[in-house]
C-alpha positions as CSV (number, residue, x, y, z in Angstrom):
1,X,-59.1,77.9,-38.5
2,X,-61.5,76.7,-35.9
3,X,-65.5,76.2,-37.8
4,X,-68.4,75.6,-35.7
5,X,-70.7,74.0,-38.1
6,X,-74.4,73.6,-37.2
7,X,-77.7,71.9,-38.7
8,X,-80.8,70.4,-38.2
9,X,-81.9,71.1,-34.8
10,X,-81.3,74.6,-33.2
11,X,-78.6,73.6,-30.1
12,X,-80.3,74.5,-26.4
13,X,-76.5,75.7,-25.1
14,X,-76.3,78.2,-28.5
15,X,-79.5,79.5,-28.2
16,X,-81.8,79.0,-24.8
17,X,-78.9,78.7,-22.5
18,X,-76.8,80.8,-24.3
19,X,-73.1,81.6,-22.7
20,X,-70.9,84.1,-25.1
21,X,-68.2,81.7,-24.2
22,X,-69.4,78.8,-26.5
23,X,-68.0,80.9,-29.3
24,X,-65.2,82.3,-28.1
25,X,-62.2,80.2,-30.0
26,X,-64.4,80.1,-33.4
27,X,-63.4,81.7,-36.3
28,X,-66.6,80.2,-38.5
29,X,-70.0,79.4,-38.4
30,X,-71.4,77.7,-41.3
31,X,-75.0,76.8,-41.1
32,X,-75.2,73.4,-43.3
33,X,-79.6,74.0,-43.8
34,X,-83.2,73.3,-41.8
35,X,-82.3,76.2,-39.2
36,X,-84.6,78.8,-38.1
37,X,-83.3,81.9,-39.7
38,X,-84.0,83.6,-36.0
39,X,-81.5,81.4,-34.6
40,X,-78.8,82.2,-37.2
41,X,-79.5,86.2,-36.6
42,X,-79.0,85.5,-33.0
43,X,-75.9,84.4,-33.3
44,X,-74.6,86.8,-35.6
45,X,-75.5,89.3,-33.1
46,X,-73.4,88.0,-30.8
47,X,-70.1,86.7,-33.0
48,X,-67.6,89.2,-34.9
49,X,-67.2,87.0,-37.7
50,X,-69.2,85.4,-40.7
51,X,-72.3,83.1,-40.0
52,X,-72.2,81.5,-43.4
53,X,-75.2,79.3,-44.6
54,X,-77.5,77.3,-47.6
55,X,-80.7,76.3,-47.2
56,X,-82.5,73.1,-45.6
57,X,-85.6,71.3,-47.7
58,X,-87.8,72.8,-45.0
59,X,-85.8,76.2,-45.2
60,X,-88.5,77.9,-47.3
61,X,-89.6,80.6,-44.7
62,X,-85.9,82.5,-45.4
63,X,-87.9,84.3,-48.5
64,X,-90.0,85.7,-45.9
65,X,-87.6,85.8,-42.7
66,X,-83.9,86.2,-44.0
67,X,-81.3,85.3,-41.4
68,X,-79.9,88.9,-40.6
69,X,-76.4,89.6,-40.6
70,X,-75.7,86.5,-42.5
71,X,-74.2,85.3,-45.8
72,X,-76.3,82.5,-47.9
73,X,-73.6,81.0,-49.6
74,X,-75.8,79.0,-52.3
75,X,-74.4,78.3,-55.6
76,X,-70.8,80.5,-55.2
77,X,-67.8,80.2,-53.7
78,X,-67.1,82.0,-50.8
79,X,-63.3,82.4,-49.8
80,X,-62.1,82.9,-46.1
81,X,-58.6,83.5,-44.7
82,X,-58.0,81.6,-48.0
83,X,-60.2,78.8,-47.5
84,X,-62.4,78.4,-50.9
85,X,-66.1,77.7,-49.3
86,X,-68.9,76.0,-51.8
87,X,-72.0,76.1,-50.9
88,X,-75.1,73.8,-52.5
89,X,-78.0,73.7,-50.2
90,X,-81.1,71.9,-51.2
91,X,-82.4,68.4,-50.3
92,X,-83.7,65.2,-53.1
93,X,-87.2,66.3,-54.7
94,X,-89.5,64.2,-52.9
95,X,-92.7,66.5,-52.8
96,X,-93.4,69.8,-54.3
97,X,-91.5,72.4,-52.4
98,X,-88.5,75.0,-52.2
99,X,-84.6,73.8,-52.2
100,X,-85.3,70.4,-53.5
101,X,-83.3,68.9,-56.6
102,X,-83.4,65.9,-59.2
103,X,-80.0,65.0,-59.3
104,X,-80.2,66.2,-63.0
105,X,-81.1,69.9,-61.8
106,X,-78.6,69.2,-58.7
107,X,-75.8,68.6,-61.5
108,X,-77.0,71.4,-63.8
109,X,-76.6,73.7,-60.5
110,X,-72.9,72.4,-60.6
111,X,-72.3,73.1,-64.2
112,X,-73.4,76.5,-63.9
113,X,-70.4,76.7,-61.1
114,X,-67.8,75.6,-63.7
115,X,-66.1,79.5,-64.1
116,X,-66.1,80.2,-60.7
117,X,-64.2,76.3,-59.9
118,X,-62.0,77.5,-62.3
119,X,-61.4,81.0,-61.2
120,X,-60.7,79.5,-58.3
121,X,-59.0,76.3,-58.9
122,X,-61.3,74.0,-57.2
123,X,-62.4,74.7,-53.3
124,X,-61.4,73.2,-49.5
125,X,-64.7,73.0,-48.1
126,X,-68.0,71.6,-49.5
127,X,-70.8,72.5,-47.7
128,X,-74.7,71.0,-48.2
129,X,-77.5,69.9,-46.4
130,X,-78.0,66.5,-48.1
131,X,-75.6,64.0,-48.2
132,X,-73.7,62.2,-50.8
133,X,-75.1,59.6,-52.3
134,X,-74.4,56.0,-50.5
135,X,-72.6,58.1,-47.6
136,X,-74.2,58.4,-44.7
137,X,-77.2,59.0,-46.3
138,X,-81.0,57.5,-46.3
139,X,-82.3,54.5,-48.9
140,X,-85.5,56.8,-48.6
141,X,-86.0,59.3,-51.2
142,X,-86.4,62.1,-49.0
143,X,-82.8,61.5,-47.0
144,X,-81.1,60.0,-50.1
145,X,-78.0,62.0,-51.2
146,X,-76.4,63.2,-54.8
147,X,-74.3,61.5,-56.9
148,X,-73.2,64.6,-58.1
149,X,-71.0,64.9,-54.9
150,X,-69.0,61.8,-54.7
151,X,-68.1,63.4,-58.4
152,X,-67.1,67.5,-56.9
153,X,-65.0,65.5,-54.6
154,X,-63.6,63.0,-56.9
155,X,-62.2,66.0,-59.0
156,X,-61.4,68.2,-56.6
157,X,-60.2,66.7,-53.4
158,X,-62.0,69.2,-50.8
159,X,-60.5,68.5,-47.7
160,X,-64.0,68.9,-45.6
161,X,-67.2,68.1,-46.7
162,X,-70.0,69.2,-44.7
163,X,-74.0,68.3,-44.4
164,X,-76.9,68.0,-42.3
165,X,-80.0,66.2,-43.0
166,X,-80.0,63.0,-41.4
167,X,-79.8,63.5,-38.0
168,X,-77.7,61.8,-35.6
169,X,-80.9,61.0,-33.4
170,X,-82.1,58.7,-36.1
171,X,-80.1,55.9,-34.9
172,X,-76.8,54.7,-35.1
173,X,-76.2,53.9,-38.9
174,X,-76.0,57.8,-39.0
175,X,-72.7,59.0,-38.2
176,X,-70.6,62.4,-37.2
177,X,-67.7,61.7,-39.2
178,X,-66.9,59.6,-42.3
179,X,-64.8,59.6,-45.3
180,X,-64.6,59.3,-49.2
181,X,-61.0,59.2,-50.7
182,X,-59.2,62.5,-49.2
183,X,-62.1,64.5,-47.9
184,X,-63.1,63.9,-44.4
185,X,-66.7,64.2,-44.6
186,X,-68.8,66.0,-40.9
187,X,-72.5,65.4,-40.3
188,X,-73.0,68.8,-39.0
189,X,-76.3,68.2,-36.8
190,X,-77.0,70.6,-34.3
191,X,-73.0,71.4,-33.7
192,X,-69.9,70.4,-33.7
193,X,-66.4,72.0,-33.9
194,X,-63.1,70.8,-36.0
195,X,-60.5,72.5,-37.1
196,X,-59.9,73.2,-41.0
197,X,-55.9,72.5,-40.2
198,X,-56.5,69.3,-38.5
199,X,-55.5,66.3,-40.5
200,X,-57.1,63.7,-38.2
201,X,-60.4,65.2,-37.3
202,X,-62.3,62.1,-36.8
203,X,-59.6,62.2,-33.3
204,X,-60.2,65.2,-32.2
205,X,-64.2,66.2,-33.2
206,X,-65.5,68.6,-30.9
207,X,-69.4,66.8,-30.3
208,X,-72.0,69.3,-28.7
209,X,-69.6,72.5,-29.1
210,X,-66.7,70.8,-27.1
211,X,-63.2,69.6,-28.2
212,X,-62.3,66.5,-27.0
């Protein structure tokens, strides 16, 4: 399964340049937060298959100007082609504001997931828009990830874990592609493509849309 995940910063050659070709190849979108919900419609209205998404800590405008055609994928988990999708958007409280967590109300969101992870027996892809805690993340409060995920991944082995956030143009101590134990971790900003199959992504990451 080929996933074009996106974040952060709407992508000029997905939206103001846009060729129908970008997509052709991609079986799902997943938006990983901080996207204008316009953007995400537009796509939808020219792919045939799910444009999945959580929310960014700037994000709040989707009460008012839902992404059309999409699926919010917040708190559930959303399966596809048999791929078990979980979904916890939201960003570290820094200021008052929509989609930001404590990491005691970030855990207490997990809790509340414990019958689906069970119905389901775990998930394959995490997908957020802040970090994990010490990975790839900020020492700043308002980039600094959750705890809580080093621990859903420590249980359950995901074999992707996806997030924005941070963005690559911050410098070089911000990275595409990482890892914690047997998840292969994706900083999803702007886009990228990988395949779900692929058991050495970090070779073959597509940057800007592309394989390489």
């Amino acid at each position: 399964m080929r996933i074009l995940a996106i974040a952060d910063e709407e992508s000029k050659a997905l939206w103001d340049y846009f060729d129908k070709s970008m997509l052709e190849g991609i079986d799902l979108i997943i938006s990983c937060g901080d996207l204008d919900p316009r953007y995400l419609s537009f796509l939808v209205t020219f792919y045939s298959g799910p444009v999945l998404y959580v929310h960014g800590n700037h994000d709040g405008k989707y009460e008012q100007i839902p992404p059309e055609g999409c699926t919010c994928i917040e708190d559930k988990i959303f399966v596809y082609k048999g791929v078990r999708i979980l979904g916890l958007g939201g960003s570290m409280r820094y200021k008052p504001g929509p989609h930001q967590y404590t990491e005691g109300e970030m855990k207490q969101r997990v809790h509340r997931l414990w019958f689906q992870l069970l119905k389901k027996r775990g998930f394959d892809i995490l997908v957020t828009h802040s970090p994990a805690y010490q990975l790839n993340d900020g020492r700043d409060l308002p980039h600094q990830g959750f705890k809580i995920f080093r621990t859903l991944m420590e249980k359950y082995r995901p074999k992707f874990f996806l997030h924005g956030h941070v963005h690559l143009s911050y410098g070089r101590d911000y990275k595409r592609y990482d890892r914690y134990e047997d998840t292969h971790i994706i900083n999803a900003y702007e886009r990228c493509v990988f395949d779900f199959e692929d058991d050495n992504p970090k070779e073959h990451l597509g940057v800007n849309g592309m394989k390489i």
